[in-house]
N, C-alpha and C positions, 0 to 999 in steps of 0.2 A: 380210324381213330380208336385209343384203347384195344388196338390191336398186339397184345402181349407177344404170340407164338411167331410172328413177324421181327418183332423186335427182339426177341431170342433168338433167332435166326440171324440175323445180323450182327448181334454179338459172340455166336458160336465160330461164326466166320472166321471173324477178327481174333480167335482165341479165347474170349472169355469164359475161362472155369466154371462150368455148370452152377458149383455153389456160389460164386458173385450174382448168378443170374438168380437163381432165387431170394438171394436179400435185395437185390433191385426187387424183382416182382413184388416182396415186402412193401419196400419201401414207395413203391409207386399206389400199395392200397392204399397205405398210411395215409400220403400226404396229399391234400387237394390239387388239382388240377392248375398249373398257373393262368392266372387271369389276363388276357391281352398281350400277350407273350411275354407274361414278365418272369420273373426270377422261378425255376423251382422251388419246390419244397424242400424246409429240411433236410429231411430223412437223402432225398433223392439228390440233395446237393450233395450232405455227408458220404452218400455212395461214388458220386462222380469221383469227388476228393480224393477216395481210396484207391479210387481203380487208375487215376494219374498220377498217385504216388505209387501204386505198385509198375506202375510202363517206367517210372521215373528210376526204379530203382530194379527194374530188372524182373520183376515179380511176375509182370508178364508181356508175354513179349511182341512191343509194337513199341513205336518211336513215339515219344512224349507227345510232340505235336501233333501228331494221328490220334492218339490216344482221347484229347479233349472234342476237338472237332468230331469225334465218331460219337461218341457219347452223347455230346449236347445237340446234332444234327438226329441222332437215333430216337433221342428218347423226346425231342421236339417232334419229329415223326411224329411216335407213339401220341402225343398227346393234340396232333390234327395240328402242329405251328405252322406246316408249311414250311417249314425252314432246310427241307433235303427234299 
């Protein structure tokens, strides 16, 4: 849980730009932890948003559908959901 360099790890895999990974780590101090597996945060939704509309439009490159599923299975990881 709140395992950060794991879960950079798994989005370096996948491609994700160094600098998306530090406004995530931002955004993952920022915003509280979800409670009983519900909705992220803000901040950490706002980030998912970008990094599916950049797969969406070529920005970076993975297939849309991989794009959400990795994210939201990655950063449920990080925060102990059990969800991957």
């Amino acid at each position: 849980v709140n395992d950060f360099k794991s879960l950079e790890q798994v989005l370096r895999n996948h491609g994700v730009p160094q600098e998306d990974i530090g406004e995530l780590q931002e955004a993952l101090s920022s915003d509280p932890p979800p409670i009983d597996g519900g909705k992220f945060g803000p901040k950490v939704a706002a980030w998912i948003s970008k990094m599916v509309y950049k797969a969406a439009t070529g920005g970076w490159d993975i297939a849309i559908q991989a794009a959400g599923t990795l994210l939201a299975d990655a950063i449920s990881k990080y925060y102990g959901l059990g969800i991957v």
